[in-house]
PDB file with SEQRES, HELIX, SHEET and CRYST1 records, atoms N, CA, C and O in Angstrom:
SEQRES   1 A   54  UNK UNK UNK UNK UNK UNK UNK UNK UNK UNK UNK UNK UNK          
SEQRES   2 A   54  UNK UNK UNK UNK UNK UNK UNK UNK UNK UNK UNK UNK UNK          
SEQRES   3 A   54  UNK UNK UNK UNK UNK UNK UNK UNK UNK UNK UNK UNK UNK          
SEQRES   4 A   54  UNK UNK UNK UNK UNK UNK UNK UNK UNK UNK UNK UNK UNK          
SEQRES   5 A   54  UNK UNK                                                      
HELIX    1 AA1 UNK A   20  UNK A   23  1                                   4    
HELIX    2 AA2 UNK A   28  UNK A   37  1                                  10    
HELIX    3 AA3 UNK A   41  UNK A   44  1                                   4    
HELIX    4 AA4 UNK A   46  UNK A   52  1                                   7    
CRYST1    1.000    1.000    1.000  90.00  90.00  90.00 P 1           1          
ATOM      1  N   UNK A   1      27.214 -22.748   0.394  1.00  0.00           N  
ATOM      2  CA  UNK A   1      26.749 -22.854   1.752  1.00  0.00           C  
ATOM      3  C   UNK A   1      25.333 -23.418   1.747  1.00  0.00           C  
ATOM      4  O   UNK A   1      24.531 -23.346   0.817  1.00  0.00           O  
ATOM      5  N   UNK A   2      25.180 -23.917   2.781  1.00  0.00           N  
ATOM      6  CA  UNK A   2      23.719 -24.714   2.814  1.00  0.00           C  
ATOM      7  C   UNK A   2      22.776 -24.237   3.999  1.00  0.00           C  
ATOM      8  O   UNK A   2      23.151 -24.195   5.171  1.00  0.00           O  
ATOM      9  N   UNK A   3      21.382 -23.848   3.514  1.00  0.00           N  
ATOM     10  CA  UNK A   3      20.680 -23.612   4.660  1.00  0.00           C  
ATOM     11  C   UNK A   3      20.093 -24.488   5.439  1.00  0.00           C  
ATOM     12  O   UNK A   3      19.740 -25.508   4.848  1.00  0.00           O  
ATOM     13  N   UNK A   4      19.723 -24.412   7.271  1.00  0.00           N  
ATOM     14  CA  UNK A   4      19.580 -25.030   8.259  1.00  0.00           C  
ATOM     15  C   UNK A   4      18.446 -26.237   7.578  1.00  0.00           C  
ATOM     16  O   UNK A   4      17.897 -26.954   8.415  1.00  0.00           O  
ATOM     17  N   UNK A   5      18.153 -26.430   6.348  1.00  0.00           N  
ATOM     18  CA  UNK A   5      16.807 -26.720   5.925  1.00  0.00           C  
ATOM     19  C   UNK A   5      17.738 -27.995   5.285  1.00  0.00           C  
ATOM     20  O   UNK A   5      17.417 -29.168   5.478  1.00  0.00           O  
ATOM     21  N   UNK A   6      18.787 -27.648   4.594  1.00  0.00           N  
ATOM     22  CA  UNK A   6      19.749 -28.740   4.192  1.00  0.00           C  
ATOM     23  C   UNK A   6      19.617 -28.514   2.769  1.00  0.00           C  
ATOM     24  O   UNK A   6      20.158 -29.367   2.065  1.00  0.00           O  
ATOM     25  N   UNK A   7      18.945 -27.436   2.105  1.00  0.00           N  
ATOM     26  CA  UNK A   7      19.134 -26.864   0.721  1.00  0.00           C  
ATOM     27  C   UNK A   7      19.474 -26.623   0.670  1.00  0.00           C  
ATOM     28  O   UNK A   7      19.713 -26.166   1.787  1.00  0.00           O  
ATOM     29  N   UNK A   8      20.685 -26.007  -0.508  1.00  0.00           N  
ATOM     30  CA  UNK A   8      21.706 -25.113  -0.904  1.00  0.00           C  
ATOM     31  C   UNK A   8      21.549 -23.796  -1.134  1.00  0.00           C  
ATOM     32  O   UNK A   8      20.881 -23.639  -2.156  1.00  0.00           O  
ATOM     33  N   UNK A   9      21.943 -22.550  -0.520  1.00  0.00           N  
ATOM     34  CA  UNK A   9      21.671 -21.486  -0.511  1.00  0.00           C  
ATOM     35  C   UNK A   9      21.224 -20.455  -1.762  1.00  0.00           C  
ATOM     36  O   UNK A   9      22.109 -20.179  -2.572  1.00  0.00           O  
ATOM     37  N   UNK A  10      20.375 -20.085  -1.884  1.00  0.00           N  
ATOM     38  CA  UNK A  10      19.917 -19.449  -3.315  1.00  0.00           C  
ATOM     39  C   UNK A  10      20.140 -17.782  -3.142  1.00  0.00           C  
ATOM     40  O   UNK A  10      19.847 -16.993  -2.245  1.00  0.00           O  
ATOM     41  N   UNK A  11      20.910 -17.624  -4.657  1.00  0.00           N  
ATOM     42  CA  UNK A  11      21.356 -16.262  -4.604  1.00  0.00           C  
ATOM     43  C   UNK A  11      20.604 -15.603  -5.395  1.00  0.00           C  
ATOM     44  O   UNK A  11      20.071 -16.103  -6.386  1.00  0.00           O  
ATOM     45  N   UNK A  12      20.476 -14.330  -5.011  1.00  0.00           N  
ATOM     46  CA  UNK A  12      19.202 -13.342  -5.983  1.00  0.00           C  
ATOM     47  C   UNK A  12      19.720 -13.761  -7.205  1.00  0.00           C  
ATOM     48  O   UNK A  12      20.730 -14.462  -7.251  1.00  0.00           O  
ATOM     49  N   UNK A  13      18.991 -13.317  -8.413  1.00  0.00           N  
ATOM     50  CA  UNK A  13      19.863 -13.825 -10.084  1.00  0.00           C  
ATOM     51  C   UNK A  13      20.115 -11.527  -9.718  1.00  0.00           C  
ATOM     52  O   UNK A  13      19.562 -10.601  -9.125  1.00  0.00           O  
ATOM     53  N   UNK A  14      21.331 -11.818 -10.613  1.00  0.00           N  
ATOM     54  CA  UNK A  14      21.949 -10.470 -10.763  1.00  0.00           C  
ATOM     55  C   UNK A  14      21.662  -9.843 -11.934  1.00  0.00           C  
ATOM     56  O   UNK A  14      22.045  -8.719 -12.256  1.00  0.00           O  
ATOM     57  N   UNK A  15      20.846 -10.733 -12.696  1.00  0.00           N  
ATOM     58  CA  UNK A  15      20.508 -10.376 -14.281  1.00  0.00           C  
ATOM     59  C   UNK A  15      19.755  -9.029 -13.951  1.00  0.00           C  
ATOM     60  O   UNK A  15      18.867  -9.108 -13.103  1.00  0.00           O  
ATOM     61  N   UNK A  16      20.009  -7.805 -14.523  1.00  0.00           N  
ATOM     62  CA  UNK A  16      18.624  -6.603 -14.700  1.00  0.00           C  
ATOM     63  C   UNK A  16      17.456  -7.394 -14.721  1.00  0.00           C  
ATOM     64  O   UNK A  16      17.325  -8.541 -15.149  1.00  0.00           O  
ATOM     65  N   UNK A  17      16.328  -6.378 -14.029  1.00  0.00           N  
ATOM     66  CA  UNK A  17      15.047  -6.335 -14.743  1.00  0.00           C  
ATOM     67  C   UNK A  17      14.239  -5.611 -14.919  1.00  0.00           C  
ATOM     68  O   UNK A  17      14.201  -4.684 -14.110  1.00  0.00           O  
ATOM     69  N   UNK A  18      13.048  -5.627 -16.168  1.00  0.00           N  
ATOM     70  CA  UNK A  18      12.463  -4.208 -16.836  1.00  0.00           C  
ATOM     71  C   UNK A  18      12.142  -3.693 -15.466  1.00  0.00           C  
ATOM     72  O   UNK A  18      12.181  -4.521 -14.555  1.00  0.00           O  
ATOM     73  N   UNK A  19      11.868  -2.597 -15.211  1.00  0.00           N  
ATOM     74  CA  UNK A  19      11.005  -1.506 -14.492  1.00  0.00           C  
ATOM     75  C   UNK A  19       9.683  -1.752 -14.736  1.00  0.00           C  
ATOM     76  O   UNK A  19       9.103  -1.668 -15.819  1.00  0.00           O  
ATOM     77  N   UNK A  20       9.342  -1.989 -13.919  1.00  0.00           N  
ATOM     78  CA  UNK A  20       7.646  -1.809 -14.118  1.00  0.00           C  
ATOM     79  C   UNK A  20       7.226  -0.529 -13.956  1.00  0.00           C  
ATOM     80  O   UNK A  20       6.593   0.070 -14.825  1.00  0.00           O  
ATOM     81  N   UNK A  21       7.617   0.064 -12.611  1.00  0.00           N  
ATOM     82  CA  UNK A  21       7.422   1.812 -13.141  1.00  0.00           C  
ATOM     83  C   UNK A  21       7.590   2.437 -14.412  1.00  0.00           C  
ATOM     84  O   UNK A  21       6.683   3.144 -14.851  1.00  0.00           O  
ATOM     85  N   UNK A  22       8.534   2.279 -14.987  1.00  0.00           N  
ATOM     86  CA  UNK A  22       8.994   2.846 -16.225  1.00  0.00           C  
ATOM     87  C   UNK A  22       8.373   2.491 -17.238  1.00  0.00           C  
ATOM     88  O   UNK A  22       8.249   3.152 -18.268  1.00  0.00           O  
ATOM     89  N   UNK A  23       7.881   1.281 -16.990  1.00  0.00           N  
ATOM     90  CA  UNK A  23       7.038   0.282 -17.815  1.00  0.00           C  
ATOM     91  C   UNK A  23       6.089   1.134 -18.289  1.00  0.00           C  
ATOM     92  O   UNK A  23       6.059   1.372 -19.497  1.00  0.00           O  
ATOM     93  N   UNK A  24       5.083   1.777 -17.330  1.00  0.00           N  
ATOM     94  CA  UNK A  24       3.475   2.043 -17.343  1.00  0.00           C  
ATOM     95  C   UNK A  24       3.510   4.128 -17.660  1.00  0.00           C  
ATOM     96  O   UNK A  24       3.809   5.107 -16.976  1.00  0.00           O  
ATOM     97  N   UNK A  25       3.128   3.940 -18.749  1.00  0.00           N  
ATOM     98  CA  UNK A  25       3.101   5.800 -18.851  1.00  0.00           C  
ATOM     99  C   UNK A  25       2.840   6.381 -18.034  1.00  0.00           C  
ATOM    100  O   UNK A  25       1.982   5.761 -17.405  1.00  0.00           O  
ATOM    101  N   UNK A  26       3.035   7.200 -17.627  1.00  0.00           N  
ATOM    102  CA  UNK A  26       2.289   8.530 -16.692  1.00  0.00           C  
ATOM    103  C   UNK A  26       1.793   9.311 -16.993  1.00  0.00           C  
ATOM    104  O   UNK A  26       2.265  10.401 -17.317  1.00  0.00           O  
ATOM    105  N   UNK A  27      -0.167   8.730 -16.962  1.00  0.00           N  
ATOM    106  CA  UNK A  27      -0.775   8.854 -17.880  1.00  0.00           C  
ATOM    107  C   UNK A  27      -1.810   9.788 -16.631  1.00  0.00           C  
ATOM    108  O   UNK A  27      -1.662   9.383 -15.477  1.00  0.00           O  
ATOM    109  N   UNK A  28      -2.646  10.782 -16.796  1.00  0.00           N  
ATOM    110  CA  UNK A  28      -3.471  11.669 -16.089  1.00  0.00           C  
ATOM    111  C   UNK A  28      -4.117   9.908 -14.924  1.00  0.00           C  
ATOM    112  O   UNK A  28      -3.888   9.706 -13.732  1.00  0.00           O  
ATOM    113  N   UNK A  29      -4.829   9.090 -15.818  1.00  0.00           N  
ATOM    114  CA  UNK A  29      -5.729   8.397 -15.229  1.00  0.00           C  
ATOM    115  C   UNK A  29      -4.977   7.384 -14.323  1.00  0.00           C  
ATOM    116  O   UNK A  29      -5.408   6.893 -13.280  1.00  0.00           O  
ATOM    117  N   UNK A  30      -3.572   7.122 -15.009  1.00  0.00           N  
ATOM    118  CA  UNK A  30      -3.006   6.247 -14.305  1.00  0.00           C  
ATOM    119  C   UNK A  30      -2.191   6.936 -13.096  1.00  0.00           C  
ATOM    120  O   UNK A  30      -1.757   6.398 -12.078  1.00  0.00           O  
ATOM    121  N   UNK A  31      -2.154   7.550 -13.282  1.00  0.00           N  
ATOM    122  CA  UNK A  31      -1.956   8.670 -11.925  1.00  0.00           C  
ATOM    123  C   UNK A  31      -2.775   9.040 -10.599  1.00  0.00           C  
ATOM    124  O   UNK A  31      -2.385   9.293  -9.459  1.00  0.00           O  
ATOM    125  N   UNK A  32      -4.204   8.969 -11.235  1.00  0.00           N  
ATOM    126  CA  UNK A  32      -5.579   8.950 -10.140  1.00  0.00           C  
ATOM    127  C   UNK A  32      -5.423   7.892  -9.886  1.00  0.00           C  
ATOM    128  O   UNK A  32      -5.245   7.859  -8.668  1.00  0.00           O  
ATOM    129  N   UNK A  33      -5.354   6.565 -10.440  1.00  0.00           N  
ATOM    130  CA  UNK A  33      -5.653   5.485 -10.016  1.00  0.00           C  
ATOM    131  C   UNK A  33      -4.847   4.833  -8.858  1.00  0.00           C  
ATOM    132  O   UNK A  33      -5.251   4.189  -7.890  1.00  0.00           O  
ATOM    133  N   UNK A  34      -3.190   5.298  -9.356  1.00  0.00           N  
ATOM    134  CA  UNK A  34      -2.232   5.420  -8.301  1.00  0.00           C  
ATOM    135  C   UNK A  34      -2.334   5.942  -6.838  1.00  0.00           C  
ATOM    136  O   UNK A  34      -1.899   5.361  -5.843  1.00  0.00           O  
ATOM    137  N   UNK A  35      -2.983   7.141  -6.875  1.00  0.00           N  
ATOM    138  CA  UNK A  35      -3.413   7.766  -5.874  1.00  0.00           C  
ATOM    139  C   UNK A  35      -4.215   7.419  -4.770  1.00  0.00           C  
ATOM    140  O   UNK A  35      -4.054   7.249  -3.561  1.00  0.00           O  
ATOM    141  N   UNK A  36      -5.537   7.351  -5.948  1.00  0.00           N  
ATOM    142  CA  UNK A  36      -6.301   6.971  -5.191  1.00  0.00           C  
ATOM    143  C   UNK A  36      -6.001   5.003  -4.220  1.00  0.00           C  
ATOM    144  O   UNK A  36      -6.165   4.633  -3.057  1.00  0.00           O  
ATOM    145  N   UNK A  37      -5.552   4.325  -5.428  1.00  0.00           N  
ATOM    146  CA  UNK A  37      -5.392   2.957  -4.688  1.00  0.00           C  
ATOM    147  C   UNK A  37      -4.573   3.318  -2.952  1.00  0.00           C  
ATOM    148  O   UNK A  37      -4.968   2.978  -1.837  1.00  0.00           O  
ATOM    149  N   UNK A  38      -3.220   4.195  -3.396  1.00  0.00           N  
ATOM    150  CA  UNK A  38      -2.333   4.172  -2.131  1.00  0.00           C  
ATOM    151  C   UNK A  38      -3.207   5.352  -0.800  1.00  0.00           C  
ATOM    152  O   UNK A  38      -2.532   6.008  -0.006  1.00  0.00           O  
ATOM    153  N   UNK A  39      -4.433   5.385  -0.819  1.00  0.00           N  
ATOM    154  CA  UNK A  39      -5.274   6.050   0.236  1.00  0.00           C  
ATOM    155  C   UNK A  39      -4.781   5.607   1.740  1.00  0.00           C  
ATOM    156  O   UNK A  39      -4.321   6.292   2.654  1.00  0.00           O  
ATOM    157  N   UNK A  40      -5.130   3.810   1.621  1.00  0.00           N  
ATOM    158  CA  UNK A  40      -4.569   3.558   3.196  1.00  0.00           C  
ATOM    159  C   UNK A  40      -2.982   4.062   3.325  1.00  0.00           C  
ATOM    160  O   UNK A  40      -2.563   4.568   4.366  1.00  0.00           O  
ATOM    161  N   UNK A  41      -2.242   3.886   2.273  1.00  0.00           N  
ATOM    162  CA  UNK A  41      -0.634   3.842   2.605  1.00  0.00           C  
ATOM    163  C   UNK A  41      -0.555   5.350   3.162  1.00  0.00           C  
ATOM    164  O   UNK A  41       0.059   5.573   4.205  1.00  0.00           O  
ATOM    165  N   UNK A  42      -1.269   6.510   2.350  1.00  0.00           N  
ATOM    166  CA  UNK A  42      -1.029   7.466   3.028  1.00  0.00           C  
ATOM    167  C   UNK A  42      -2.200   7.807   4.280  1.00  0.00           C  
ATOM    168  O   UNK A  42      -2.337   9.019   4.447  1.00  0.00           O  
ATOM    169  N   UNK A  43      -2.731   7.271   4.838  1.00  0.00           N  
ATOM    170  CA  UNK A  43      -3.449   7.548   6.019  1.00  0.00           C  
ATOM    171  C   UNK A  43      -2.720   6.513   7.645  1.00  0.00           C  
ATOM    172  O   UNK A  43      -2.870   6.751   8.843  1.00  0.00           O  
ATOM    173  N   UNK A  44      -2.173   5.708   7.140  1.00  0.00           N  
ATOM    174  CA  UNK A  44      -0.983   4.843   7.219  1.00  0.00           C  
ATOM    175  C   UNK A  44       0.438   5.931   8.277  1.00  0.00           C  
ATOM    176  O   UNK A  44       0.770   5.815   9.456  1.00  0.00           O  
ATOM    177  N   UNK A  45       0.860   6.738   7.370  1.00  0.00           N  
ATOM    178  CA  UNK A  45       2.030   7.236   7.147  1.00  0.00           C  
ATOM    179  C   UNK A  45       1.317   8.410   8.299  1.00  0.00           C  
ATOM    180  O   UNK A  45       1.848   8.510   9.405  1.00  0.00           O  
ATOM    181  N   UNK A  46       0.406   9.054   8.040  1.00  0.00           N  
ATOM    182  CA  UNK A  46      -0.096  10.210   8.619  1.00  0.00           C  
ATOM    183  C   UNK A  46       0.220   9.761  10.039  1.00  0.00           C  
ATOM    184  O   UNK A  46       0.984  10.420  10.743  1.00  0.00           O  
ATOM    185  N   UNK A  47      -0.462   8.453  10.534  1.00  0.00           N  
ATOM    186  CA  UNK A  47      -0.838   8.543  11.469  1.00  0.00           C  
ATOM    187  C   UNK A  47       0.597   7.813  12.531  1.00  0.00           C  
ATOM    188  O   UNK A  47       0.499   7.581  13.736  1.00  0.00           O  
ATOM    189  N   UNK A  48       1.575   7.623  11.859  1.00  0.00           N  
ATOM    190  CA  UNK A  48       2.772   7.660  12.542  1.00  0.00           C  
ATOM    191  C   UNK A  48       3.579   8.581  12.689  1.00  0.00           C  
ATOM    192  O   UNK A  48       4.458   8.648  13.548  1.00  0.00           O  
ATOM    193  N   UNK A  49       3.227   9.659  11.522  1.00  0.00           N  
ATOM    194  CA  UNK A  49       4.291  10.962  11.413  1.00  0.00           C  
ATOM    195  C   UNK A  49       3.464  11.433  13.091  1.00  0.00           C  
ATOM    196  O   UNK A  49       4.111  11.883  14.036  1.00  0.00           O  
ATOM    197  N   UNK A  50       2.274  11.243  13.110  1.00  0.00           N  
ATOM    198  CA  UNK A  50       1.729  12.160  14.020  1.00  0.00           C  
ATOM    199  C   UNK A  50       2.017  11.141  15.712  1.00  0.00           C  
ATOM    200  O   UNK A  50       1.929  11.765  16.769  1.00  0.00           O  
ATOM    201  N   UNK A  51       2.243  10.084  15.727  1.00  0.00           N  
ATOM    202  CA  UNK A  51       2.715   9.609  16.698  1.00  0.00           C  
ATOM    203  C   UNK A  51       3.917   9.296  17.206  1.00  0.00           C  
ATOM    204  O   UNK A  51       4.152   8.852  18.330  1.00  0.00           O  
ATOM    205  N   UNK A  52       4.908   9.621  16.064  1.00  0.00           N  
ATOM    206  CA  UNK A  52       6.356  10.121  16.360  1.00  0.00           C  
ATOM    207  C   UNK A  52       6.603  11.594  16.584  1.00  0.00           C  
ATOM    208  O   UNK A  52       7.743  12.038  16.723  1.00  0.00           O  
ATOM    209  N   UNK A  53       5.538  12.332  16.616  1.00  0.00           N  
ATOM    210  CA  UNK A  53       5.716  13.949  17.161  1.00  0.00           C  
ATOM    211  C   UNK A  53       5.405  14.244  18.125  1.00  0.00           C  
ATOM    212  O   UNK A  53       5.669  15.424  18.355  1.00  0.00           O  
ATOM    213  N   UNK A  54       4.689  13.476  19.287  1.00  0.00           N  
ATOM    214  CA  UNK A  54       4.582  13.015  20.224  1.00  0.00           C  
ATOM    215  C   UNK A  54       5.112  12.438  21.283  1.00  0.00           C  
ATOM    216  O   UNK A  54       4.389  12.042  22.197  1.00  0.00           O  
TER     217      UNK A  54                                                      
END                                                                             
């Protein structure tokens, strides 16, 4: 099938691939770092849980 663009439609590849989670130890620091980076995602989340209770 061809898209409106007139290229031929591209399918995900089905091949596995590594985990990058699985990849990276779960390591004390890499854990803070995790944390701390996802700050907005969870201030983010807060502030819809709290405007869907509403």
């Amino acid at each position: 099938m061809q898209e409106p663009n007139g290229q031929p439609d591209q399918q995900p590849s089905r091949t596995p691939q590594p985990n990058q989670i699985l990849a990276v130890p779960a390591t004390i620091e890499n854990c803070r770092t995790d944390w701390e980076a996802a700050a907005d995602v969870r201030q983010t989340m807060a502030q819809q849980v709290a405007k869907a209770a509403h």
